[in-house]
N, CA, C and O of each residue as an XYZ file, in Angstrom:
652
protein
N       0.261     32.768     -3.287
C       0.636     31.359     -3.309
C       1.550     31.082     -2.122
O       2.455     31.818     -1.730
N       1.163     29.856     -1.583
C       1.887     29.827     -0.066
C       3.809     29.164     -1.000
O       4.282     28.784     -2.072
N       4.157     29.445      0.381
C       5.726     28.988     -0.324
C       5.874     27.565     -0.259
O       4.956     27.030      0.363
N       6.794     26.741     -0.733
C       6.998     25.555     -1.184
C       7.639     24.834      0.656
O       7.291     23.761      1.149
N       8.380     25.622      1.130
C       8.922     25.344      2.520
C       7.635     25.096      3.073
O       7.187     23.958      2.935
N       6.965     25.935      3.663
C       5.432     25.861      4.420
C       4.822     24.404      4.087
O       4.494     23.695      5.038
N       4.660     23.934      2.762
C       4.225     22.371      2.580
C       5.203     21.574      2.304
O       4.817     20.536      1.767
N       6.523     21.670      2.489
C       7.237     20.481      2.856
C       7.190     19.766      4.011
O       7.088     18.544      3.910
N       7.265     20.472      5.530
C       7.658     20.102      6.447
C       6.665     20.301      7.953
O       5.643     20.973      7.814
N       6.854     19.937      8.842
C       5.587     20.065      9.827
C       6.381     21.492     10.988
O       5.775     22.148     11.834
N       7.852     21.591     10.614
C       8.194     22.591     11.581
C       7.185     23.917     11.465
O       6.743     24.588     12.397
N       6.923     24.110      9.833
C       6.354     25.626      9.312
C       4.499     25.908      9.711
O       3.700     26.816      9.477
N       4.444     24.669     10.366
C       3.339     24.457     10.691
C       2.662     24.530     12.173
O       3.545     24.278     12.993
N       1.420     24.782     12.809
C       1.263     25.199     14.257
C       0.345     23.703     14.248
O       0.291     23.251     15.392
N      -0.448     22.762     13.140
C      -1.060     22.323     13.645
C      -0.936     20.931     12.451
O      -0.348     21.224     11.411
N      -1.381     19.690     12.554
C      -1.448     18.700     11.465
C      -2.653     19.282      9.742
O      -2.652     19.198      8.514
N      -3.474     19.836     10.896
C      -4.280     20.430      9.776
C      -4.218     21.299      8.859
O      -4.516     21.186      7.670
N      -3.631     22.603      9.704
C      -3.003     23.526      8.707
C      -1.881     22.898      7.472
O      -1.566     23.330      6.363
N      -1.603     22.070      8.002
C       0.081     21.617      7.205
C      -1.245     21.033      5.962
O      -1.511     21.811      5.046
N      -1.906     19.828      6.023
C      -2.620     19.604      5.797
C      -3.607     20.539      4.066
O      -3.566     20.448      2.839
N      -4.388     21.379      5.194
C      -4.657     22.450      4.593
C      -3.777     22.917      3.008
O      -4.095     22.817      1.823
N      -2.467     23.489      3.775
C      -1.473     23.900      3.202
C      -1.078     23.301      1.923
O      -1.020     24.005      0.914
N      -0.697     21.579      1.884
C      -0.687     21.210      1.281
C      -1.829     21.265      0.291
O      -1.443     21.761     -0.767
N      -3.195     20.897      0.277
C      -4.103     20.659     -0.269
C      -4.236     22.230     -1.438
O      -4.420     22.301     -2.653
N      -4.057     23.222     -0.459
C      -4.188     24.648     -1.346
C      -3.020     24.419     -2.190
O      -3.190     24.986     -3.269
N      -1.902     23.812     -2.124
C      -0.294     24.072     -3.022
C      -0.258     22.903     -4.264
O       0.100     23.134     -5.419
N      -0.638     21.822     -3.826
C      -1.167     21.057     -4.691
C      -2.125     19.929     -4.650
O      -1.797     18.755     -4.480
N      -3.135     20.294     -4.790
C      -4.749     20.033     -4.799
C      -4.723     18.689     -5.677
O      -5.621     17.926     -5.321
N      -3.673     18.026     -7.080
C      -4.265     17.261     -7.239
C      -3.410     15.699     -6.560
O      -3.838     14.553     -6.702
N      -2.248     16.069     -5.893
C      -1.297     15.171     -5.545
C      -1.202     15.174     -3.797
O      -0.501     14.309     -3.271
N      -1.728     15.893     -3.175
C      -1.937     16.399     -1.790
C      -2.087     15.007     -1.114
O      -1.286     14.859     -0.191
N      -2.863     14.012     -1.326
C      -3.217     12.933     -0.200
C      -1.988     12.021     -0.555
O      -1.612     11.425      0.455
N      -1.103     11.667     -1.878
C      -0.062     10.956     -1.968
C       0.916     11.944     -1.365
O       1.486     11.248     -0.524
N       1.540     13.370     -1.286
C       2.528     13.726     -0.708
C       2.177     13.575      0.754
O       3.221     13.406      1.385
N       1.160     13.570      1.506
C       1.128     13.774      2.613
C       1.076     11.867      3.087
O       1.235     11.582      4.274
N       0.896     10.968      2.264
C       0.936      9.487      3.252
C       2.235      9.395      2.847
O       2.810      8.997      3.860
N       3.067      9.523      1.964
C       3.885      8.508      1.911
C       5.436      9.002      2.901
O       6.552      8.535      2.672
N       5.176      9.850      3.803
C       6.287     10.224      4.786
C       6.102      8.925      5.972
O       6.861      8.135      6.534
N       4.480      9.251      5.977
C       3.889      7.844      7.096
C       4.249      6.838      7.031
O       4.554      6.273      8.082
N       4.354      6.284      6.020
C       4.807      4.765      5.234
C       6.504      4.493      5.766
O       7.079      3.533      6.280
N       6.978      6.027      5.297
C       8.385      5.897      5.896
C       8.817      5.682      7.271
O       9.922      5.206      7.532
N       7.880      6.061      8.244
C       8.115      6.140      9.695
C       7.787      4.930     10.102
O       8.380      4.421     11.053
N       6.535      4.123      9.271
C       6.289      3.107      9.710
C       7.653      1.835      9.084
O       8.243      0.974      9.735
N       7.741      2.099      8.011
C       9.214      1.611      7.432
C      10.215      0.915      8.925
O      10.397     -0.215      9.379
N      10.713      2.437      9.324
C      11.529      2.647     10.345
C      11.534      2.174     11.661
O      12.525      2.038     12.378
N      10.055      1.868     12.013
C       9.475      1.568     13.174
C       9.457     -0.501     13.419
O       9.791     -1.255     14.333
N       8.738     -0.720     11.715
C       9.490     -2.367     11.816
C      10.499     -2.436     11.259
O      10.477     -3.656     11.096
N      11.579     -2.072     10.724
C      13.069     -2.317     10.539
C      13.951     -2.046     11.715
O      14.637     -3.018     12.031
N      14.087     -1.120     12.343
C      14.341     -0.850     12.829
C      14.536     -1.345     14.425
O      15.544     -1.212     15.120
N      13.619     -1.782     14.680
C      12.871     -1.712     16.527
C      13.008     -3.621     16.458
O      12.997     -4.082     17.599
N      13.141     -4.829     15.229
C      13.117     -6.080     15.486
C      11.927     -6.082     15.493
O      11.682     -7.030     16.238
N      11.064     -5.707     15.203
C       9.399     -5.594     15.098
C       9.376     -6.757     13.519
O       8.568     -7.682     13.434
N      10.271     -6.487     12.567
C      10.237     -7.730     11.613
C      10.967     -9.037     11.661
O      11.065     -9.992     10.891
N      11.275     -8.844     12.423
C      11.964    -10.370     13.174
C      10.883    -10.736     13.608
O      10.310    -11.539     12.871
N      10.163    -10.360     14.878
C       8.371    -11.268     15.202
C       7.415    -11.130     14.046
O       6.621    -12.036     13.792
N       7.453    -10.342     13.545
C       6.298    -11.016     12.509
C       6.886    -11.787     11.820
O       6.449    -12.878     12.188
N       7.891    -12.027     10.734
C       8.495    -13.080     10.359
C       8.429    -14.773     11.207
O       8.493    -15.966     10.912
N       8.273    -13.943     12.326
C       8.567    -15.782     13.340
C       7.119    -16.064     13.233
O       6.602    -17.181     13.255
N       6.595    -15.055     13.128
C       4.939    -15.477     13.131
C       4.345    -16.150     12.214
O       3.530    -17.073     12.243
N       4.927    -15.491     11.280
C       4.134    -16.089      9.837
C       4.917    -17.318      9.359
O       4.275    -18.021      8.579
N       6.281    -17.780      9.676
C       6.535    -19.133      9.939
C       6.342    -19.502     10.679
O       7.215    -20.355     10.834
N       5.457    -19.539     11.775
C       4.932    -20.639     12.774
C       3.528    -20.877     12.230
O       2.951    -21.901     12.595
N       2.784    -19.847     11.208
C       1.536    -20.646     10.707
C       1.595    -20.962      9.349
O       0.602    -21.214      8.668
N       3.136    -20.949      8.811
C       2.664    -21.498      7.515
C       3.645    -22.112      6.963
O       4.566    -22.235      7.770
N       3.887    -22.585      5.885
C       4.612    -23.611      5.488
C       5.437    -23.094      3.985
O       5.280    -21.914      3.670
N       6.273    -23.951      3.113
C       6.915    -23.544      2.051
C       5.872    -23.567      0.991
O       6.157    -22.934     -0.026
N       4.838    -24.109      1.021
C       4.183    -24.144     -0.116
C       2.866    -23.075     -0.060
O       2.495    -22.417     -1.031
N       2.341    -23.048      1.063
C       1.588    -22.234      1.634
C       1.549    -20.872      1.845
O       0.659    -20.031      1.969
N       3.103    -20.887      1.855
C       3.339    -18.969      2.156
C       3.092    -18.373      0.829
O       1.984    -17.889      1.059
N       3.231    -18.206      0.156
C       2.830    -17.440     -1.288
C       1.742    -17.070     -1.059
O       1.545    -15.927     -0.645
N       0.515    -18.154     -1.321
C      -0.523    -17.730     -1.170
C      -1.035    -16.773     -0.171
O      -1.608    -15.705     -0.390
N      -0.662    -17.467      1.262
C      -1.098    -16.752      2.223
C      -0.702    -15.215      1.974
O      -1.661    -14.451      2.087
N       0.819    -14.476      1.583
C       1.273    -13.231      1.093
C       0.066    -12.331     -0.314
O      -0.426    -11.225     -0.536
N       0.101    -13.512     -0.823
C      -1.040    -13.164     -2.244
C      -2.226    -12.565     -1.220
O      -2.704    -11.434     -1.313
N      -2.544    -13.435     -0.360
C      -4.577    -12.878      0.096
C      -3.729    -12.058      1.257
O      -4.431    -11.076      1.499
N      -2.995    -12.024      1.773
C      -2.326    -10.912      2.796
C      -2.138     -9.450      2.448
O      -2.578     -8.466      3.043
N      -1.308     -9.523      1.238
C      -1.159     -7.999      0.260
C      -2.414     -7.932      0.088
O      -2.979     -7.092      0.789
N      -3.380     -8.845     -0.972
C      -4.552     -8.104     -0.975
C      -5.413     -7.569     -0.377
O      -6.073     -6.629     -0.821
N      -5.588     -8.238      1.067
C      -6.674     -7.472      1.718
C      -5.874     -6.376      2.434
O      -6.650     -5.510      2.839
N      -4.939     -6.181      2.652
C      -3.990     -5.076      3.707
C      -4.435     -4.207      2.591
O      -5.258     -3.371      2.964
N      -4.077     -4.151      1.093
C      -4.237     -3.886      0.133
C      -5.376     -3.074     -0.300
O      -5.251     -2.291     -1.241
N      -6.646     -3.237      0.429
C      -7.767     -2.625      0.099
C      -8.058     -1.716      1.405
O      -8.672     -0.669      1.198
N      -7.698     -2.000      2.640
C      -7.964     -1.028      3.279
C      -6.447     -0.127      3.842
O      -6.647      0.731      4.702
N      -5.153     -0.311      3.412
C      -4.377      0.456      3.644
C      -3.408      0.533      1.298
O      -2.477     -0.003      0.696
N      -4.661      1.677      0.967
C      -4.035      1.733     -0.425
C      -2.990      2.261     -0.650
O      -3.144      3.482     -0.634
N      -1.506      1.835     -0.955
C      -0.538      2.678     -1.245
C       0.285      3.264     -2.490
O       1.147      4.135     -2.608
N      -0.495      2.227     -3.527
C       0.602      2.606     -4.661
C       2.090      1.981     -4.839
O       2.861      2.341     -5.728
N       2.343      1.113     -3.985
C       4.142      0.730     -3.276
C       4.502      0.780     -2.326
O       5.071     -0.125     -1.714
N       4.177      2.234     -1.826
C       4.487      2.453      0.032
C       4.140      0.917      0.952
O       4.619      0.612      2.044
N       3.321      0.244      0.249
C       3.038     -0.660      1.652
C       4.204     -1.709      1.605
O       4.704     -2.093      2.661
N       4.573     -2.102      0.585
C       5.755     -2.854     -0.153
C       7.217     -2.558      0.962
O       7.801     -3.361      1.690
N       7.465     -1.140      0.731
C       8.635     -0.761      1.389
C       8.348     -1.340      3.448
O       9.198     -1.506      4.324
N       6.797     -1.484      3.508
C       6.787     -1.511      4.932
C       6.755     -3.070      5.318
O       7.003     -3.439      6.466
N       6.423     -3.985      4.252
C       5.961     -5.218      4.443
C       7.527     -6.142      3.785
O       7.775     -7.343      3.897
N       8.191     -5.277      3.248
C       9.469     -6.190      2.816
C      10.411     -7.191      3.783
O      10.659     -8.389      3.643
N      10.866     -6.185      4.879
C      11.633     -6.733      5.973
C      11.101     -8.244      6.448
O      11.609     -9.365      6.414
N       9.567     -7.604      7.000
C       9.170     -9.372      7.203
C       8.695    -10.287      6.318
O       8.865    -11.469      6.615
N       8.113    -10.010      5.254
C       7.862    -10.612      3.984
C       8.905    -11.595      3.510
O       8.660    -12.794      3.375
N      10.095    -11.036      3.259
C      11.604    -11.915      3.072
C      11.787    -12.714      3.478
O      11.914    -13.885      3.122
N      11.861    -11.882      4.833
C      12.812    -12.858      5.992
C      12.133    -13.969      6.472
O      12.742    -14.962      6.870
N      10.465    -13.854      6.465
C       9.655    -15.351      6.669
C      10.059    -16.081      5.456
O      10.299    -17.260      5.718
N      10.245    -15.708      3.948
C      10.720    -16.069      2.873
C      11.816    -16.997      3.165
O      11.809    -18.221      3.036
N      12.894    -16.126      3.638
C      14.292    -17.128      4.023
C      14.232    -17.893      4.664
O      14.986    -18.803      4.316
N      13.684    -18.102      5.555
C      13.254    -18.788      6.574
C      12.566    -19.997      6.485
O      12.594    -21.025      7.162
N      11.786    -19.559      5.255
C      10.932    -21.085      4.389
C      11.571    -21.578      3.333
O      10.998    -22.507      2.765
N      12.481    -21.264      2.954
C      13.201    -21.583      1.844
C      12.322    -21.087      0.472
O      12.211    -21.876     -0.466
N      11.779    -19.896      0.416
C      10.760    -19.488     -0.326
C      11.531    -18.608     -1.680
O      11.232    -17.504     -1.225
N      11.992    -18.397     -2.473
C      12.606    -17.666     -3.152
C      11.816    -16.198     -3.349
O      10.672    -15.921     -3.709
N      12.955    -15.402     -2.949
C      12.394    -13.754     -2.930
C      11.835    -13.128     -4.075
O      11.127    -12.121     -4.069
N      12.195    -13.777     -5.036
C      11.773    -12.735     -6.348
C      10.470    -13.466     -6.355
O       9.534    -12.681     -6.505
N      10.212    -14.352     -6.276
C       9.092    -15.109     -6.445
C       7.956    -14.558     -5.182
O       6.786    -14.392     -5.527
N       8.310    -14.321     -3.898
C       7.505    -13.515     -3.007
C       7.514    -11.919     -3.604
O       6.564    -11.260     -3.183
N       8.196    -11.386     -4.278
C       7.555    -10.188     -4.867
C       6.891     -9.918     -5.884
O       6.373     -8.855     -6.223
N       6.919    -11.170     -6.504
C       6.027    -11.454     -7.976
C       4.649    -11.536     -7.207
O       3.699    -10.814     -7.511
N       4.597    -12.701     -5.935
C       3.317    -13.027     -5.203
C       2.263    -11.907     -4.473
O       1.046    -11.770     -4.351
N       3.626    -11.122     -4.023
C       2.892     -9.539     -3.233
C       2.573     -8.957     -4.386
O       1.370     -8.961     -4.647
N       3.342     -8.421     -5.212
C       2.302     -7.407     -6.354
C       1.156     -7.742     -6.758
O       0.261     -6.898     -6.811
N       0.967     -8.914     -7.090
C      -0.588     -9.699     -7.819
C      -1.376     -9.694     -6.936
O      -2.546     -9.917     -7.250
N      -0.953     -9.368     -5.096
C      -1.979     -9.295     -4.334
C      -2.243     -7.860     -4.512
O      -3.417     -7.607     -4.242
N      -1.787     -7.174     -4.752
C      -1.505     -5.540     -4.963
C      -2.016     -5.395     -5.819
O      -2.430     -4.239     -5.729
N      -2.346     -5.814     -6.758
C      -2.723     -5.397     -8.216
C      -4.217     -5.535     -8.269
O      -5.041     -4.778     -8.782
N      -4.440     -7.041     -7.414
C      -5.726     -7.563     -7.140
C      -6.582     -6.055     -6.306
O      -7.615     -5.529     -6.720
N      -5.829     -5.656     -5.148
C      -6.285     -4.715     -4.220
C      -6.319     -3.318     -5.091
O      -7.044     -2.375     -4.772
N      -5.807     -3.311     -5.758
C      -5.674     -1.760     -6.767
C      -6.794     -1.802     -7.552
O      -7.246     -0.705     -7.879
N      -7.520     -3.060     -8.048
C      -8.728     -3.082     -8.758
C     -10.010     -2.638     -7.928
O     -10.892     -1.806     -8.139
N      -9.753     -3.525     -6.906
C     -11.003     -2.984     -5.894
C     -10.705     -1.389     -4.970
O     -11.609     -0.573     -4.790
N      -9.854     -1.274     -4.673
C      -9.812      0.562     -4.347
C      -8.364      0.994     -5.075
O      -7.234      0.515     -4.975
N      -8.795      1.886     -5.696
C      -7.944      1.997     -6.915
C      -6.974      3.599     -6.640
O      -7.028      4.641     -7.292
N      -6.227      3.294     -5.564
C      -5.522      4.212     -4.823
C      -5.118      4.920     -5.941
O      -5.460      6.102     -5.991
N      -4.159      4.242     -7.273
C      -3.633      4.477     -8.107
C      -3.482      5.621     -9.144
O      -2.507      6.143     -9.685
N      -5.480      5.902     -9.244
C      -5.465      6.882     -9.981
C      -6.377      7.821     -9.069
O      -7.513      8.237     -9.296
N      -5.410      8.064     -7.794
C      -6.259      9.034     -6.976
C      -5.869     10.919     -7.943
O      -6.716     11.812     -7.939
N      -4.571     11.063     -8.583
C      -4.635     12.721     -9.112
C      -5.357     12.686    -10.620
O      -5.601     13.721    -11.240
N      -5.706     11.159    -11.192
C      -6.554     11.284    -12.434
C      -7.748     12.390    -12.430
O      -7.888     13.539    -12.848
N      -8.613     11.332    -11.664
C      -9.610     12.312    -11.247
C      -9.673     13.723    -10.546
O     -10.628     14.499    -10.565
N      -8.736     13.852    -10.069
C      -8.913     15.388     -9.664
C      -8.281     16.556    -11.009
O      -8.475     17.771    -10.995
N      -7.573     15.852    -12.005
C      -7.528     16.213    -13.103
C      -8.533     16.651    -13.862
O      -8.923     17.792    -14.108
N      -9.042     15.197    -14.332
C     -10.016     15.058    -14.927
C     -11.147     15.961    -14.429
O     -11.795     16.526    -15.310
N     -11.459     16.168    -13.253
C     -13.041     16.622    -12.814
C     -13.748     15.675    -12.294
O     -14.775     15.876    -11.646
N     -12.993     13.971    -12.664
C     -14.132     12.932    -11.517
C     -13.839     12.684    -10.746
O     -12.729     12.841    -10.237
N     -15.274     11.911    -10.158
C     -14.851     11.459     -8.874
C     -15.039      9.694     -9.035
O     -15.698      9.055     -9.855
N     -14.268      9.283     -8.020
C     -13.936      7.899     -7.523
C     -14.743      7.137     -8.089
O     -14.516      6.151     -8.789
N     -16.111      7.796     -7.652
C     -17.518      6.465     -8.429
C     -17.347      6.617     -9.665
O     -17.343      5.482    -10.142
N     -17.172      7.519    -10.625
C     -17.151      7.457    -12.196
C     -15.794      6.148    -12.834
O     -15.352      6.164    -13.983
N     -15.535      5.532    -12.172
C     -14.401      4.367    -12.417
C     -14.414      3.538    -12.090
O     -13.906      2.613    -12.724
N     -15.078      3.338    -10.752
C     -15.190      2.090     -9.304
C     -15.857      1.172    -10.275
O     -15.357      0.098    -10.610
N     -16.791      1.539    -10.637
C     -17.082      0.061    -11.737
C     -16.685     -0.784    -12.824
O     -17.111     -1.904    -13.107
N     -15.752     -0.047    -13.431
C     -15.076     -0.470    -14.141
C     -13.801     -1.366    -13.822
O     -13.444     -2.309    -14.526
N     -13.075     -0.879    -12.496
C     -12.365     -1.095    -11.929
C     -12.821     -2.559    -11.496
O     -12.431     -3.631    -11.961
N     -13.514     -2.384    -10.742
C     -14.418     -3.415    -10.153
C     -14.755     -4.737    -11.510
O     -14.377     -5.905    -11.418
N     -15.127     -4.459    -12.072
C     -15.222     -5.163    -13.282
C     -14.011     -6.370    -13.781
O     -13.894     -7.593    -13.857
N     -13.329     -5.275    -14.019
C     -12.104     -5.773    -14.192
C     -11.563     -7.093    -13.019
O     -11.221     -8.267    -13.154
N     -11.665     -6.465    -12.249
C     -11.158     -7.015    -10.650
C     -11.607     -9.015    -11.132
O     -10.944    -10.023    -11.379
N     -13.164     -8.642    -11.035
C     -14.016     -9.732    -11.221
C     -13.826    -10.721    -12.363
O     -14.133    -11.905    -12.501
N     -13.099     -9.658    -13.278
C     -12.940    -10.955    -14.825
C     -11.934    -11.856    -14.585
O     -11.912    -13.077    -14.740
N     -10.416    -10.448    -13.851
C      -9.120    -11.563    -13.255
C      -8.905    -11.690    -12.418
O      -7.683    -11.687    -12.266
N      -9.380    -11.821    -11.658
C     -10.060    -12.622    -10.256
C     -11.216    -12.816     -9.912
O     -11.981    -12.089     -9.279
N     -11.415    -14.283    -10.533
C     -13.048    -14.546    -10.286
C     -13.014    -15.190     -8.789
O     -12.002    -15.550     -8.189
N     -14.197    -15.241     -8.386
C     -14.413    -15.302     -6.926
C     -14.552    -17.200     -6.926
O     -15.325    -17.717     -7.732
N     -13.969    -17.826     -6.236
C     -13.595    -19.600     -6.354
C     -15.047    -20.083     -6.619
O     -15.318    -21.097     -7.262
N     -15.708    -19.470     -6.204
C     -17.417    -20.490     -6.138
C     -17.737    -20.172     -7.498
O     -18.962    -20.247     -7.585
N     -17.182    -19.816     -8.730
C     -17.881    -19.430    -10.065
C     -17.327    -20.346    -10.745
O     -17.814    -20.523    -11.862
N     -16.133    -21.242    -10.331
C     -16.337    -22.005    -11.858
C     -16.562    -23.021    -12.255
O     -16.636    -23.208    -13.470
């Protein structure tokens, strides 16, 4: 059994893959959540940090308005939502400017995080990051759920042209 140091860190490592690897052999059913959510952090760091959420903030109040921004955050989380799945991680990366366009609109914050999760929740139905160590538990795979998931998606969130 490899040691616990070897899959913590990238020093113990010669290559992304091995680390990679490493991880996957140490724990096989949690391996793709320990290995993104360091990423999430760097990216964290990269718009907090650098004023990188100060321009997007100016951005997203120059195309939208107090009544408008919710929504736009609602279909924003969701589609970021389906092709970058995090479980939360994306939350920690999208907060800084999320807010601060918030403050900026006179938008109340708890109310923009009520708006981002439901886009999140929406996006968790259609790729269902969520129960990525179920299935490797269980023995299934992704398709043995996607429909159900999917299902779901469709009952609470029907698509506007259905009703």
């Amino acid at each position: 059994m490899r040691s616990s140091s070897k899959c913590a860190s990238t020093p113990h490592s010669t290559s992304a893959c091995r680390l990679a690897r490493a991880v996957r052999d140490g724990v096989p059913a949690t391996s793709g959540v320990l290995l993104q959510f360091p990423l999430y952090g760097g990216i964290f760091g990269m718009i907090a940090y650098t004023g990188l959420h100060q321009t997007i903030a100016d951005r997203l109040v120059s195309v939208s308005n107090e009544f408008l921004y919710p929504a736009f955050i609602a279909i924003h989380s969701r589609v970021l939502g389906v092709f970058v799945p995090s479980g939360g991680g994306k939350w920690v990366v999208e907060a800084p400017y999320v807010l601060d366009a918030a403050n900026q609109l006179h938008v109340d914050q708890g109310w923009m995080v009520v708006v981002h999760d439901l886009g999140e929740a929406g996006a968790n139905l259609l790729q269902p990051f969520w129960m990525l160590p179920t299935p490797a538990i269980l023995g299934l795979k992704a398709r043995d759920v996607m429909g159900y998931t999917f299902a779901m998606f469709l009952a609470l969130f029907p698509p506007p042209w259905s009703s």
